[in-house]
Residue frames as a rotation matrix with the C-alpha (Angstrom) as fourth column:
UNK 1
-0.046 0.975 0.219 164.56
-0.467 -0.215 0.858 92.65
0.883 -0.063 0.465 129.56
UNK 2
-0.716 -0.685 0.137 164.10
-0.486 0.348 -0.802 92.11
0.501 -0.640 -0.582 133.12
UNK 3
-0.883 0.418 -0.213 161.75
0.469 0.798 -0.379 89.56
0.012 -0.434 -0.901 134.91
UNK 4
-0.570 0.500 -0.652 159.76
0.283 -0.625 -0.727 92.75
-0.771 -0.599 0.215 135.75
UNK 5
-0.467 0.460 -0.755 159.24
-0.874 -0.368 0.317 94.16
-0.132 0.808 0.574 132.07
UNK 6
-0.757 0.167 -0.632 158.29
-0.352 0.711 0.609 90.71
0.551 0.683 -0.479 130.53
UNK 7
-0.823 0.142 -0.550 155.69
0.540 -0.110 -0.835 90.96
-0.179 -0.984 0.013 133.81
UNK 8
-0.631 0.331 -0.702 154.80
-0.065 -0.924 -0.377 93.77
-0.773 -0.193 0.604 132.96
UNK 9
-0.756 0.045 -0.653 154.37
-0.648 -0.201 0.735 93.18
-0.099 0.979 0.181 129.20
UNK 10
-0.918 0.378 -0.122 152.19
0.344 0.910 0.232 90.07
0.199 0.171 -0.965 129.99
UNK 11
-0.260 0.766 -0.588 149.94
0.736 -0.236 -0.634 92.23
-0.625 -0.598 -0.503 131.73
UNK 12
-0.251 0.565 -0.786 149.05
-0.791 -0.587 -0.169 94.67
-0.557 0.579 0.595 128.97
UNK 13
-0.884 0.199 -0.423 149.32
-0.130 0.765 0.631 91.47
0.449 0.613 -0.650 126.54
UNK 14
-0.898 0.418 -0.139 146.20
0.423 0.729 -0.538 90.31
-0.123 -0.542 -0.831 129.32
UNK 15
-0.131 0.757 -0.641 144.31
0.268 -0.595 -0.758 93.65
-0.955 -0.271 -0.124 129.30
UNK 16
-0.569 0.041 -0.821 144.43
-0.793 -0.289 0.536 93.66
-0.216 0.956 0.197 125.52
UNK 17
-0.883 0.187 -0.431 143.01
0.123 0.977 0.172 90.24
0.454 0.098 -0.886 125.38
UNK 18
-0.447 0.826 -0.344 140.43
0.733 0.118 -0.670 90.81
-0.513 -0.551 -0.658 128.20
UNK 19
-0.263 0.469 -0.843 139.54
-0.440 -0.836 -0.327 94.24
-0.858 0.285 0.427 125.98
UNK 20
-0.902 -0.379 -0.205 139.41
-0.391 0.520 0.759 91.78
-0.182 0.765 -0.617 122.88
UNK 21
-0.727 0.594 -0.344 137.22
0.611 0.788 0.072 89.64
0.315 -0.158 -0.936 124.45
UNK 22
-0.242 0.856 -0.457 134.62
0.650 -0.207 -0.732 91.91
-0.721 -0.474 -0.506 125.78
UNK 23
-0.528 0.369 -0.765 134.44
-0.559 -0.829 -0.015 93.89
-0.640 0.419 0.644 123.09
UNK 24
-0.947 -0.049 -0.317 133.98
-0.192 0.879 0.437 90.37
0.257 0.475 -0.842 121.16
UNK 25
-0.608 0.600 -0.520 130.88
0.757 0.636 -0.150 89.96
0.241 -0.484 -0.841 123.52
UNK 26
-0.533 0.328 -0.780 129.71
-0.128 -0.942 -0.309 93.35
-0.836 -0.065 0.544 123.21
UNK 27
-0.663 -0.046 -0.747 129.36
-0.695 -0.333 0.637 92.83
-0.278 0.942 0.189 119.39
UNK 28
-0.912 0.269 -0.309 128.15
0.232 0.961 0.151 89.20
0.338 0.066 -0.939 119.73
UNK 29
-0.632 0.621 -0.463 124.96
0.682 0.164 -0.712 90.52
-0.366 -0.766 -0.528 122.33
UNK 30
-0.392 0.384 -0.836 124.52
-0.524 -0.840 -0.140 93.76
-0.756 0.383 0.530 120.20
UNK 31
-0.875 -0.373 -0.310 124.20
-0.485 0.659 0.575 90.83
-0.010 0.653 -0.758 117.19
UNK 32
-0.730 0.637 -0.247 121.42
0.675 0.729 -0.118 88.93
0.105 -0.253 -0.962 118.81
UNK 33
-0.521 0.364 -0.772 119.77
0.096 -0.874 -0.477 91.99
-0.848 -0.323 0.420 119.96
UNK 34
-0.475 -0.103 -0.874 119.69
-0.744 -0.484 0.461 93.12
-0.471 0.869 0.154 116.42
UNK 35
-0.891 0.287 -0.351 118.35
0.034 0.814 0.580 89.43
0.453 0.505 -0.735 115.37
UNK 36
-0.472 0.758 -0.451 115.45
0.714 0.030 -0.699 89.52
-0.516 -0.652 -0.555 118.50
UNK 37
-0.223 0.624 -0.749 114.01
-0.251 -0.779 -0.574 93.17
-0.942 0.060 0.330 117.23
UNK 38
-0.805 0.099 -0.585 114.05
-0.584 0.043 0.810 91.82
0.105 0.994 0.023 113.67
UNK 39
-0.851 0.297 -0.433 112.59
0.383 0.916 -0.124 88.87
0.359 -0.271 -0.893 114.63
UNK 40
-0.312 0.733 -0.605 109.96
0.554 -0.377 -0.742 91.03
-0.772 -0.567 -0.288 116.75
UNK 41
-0.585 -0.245 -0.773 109.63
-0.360 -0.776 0.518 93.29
-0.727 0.581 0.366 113.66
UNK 42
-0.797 -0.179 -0.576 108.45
-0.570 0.539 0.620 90.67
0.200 0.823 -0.532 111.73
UNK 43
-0.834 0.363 -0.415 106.33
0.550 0.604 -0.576 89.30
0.042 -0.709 -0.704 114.01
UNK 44
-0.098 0.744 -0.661 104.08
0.157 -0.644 -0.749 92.77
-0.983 -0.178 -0.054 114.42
UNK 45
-0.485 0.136 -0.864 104.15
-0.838 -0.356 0.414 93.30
-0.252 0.924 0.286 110.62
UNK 46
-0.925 0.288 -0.248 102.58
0.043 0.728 0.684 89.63
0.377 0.622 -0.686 110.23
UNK 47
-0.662 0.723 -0.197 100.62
0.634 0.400 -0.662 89.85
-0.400 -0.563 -0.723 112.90
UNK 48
-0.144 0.740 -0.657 98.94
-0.460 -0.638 -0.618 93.46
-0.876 0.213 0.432 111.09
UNK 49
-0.736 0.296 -0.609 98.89
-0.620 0.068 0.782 92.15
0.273 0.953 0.133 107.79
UNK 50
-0.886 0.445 -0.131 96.85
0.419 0.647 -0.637 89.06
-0.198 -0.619 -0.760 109.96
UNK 51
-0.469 0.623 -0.626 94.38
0.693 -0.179 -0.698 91.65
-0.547 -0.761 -0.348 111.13
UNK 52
-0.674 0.178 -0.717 94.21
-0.617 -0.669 0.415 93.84
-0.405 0.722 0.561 107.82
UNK 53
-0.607 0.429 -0.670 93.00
-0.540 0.396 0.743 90.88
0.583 0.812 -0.008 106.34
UNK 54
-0.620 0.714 -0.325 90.40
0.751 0.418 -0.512 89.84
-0.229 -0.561 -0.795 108.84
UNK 55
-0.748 0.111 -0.654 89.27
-0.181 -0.983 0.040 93.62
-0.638 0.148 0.756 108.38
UNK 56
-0.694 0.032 -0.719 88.50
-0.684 -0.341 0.645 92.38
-0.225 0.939 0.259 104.71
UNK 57
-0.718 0.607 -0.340 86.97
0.587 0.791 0.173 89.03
0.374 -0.075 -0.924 105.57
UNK 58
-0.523 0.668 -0.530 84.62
0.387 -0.368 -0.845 91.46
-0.760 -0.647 -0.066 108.35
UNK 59
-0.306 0.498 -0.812 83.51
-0.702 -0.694 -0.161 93.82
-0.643 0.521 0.561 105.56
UNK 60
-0.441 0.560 -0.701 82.75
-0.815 0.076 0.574 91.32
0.375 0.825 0.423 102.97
UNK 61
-0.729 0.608 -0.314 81.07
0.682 0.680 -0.269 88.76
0.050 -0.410 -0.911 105.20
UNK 62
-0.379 0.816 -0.437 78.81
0.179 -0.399 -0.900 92.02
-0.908 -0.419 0.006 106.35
UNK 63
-0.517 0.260 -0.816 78.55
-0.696 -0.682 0.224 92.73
-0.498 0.684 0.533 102.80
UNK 64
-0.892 0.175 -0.416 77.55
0.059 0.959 0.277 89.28
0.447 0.222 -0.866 102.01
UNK 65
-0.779 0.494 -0.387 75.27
0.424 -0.040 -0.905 89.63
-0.462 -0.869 -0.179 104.59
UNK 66
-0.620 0.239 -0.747 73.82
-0.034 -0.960 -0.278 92.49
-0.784 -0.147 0.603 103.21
UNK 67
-0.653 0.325 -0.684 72.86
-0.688 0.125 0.715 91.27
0.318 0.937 0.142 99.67
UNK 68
-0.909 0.278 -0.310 71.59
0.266 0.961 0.081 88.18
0.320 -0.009 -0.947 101.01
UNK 69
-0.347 0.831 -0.435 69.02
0.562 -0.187 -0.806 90.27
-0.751 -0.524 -0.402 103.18
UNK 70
-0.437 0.065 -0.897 68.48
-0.716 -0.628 0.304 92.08
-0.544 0.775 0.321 100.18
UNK 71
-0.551 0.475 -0.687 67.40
-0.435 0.539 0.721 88.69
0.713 0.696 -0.091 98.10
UNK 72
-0.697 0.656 -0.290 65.39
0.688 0.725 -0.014 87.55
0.201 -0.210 -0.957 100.80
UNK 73
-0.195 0.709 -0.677 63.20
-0.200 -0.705 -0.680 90.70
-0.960 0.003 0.279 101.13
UNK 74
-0.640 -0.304 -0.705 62.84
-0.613 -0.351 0.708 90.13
-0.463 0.886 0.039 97.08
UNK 75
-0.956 0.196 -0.219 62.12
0.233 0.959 -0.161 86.73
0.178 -0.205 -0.962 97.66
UNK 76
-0.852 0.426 -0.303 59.22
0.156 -0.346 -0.925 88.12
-0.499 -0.836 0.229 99.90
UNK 77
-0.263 0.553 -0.791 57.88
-0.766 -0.618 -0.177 90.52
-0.586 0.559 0.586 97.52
UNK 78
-0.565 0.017 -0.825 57.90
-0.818 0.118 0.562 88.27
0.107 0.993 -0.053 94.61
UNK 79
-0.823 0.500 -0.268 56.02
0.477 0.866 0.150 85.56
0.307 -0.005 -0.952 96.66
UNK 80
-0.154 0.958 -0.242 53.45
0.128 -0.223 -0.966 88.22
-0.980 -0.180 -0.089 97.90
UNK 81
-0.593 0.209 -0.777 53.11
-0.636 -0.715 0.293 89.04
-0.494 0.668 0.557 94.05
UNK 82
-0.814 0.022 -0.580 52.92
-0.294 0.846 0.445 85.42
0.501 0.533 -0.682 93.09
UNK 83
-0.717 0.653 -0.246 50.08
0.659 0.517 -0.547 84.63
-0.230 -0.554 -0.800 95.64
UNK 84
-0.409 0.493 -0.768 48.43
-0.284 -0.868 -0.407 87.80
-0.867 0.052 0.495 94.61
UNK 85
-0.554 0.068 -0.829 48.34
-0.832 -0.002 0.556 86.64
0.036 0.998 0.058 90.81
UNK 86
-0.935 -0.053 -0.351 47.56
-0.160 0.945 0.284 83.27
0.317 0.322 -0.892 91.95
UNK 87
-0.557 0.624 -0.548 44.55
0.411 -0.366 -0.835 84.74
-0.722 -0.690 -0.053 94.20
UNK 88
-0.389 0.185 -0.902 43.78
-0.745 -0.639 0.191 87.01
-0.541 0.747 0.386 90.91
UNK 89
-0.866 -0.196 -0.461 43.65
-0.414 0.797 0.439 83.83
0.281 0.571 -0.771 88.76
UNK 90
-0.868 0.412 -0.276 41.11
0.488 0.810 -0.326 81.97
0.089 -0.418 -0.904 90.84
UNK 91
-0.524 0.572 -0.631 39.03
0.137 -0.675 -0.725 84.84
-0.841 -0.466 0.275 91.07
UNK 92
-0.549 -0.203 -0.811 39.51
-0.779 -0.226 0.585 85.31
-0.302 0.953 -0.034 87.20
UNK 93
-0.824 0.182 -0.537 38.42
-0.198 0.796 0.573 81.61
0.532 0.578 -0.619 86.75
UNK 94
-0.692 0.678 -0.247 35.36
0.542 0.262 -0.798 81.60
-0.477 -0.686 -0.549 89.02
UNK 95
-0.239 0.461 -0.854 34.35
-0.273 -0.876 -0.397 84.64
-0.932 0.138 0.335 87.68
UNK 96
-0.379 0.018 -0.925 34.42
-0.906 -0.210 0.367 83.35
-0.187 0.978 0.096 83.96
UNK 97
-0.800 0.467 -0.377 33.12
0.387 0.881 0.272 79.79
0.459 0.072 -0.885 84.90
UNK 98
-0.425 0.790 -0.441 29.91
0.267 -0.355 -0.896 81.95
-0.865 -0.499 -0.060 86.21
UNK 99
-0.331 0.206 -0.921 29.68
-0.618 -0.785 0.047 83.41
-0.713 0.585 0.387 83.28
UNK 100
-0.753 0.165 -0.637 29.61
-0.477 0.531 0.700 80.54
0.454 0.831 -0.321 80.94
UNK 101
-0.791 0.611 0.000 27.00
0.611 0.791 0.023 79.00
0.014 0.018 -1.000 82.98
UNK 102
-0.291 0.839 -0.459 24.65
0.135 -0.439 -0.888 82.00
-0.947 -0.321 0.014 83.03
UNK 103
-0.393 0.199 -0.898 25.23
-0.846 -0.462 0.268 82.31
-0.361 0.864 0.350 79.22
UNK 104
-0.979 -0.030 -0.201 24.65
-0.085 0.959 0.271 78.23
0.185 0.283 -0.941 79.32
UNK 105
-0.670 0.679 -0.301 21.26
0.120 -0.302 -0.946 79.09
-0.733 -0.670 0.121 81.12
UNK 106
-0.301 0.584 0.754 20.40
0.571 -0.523 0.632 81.43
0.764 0.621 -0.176 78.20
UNK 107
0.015 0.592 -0.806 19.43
0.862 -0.417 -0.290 84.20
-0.508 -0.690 -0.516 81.05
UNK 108
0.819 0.223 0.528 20.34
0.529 -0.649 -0.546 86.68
0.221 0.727 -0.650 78.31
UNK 109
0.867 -0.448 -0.219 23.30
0.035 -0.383 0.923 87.81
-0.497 -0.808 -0.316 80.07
UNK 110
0.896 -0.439 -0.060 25.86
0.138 0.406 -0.904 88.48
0.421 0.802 0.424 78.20
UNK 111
0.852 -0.469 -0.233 29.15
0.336 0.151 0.930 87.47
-0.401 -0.870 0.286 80.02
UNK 112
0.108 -0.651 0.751 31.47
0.815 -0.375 -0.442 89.52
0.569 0.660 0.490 77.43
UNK 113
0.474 0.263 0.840 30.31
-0.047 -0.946 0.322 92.36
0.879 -0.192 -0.436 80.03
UNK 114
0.950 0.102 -0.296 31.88
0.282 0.139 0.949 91.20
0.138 -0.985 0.103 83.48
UNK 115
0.235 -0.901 0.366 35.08
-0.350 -0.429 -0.833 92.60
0.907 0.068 -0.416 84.54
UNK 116
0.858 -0.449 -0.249 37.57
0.503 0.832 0.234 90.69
0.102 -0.326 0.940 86.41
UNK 117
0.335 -0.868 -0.366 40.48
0.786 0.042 0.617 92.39
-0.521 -0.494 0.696 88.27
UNK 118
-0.207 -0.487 -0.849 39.99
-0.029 -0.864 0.503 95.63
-0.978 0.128 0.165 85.95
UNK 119
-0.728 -0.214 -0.651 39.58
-0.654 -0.065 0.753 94.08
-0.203 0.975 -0.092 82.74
UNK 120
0.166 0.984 0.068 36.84
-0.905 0.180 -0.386 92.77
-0.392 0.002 0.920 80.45
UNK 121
-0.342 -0.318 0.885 36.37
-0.192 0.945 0.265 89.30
-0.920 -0.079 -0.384 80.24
């Protein structure tokens, strides 16, 4: 083997080595790559599931919402009834403390006749 071959031979021995190595560092960058897009992958799937579930918070806050405006209109009503009855009442009890004093009188009235809010008293 002369000086030349064993030359030579080093020098494929080099370009095997230098093909070694870059494919080595191909594989190694394709590697990371592959880790980054997961990584990113992961990232946009948390971030929708994130934003799915705000979604749900939005809708049942508005639905929250909703009922609530729903028991305070109720509310409303049930105090215009209550002020109505309580309006009714006073009217009811004026109306029937007249009565006992005209029948206290003796004016002949008879206070079994007076109607009060629809009904006899």
């Amino acid at each position: 083997v002369t000086h030349v071959q064993q030359l030579a031979h080093m020098g494929q021995r080099s370009e095997v080595f230098k093909n070694v190595a870059a494919e080595a560092t191909a594989r190694a960058q394709w590697a990371e790559a592959h880790l980054e897009h997961s990584k990113l992958e992961q990232i946009l799937r948390h971030r929708q599931e994130c934003q799915e579930i705000k979604l749900k918070h939005d809708a049942g806050k508005s639905q929250v919402k909703d009922v609530l405006q729903q028991h305070v209109a109720a509310l409303k009503d049930m105090k215009g009834v209550v002020e109505s009855a309580q309006r009714e009442t006073l009217l009811s009890r004026k109306l029937w403390n007249a009565a006992l004093a005209v029948k206290k009188r003796g004016t002949g009235l008879n206070y079994e006749g007076i109607q009060c809010g629809g009904k006899k008293m």
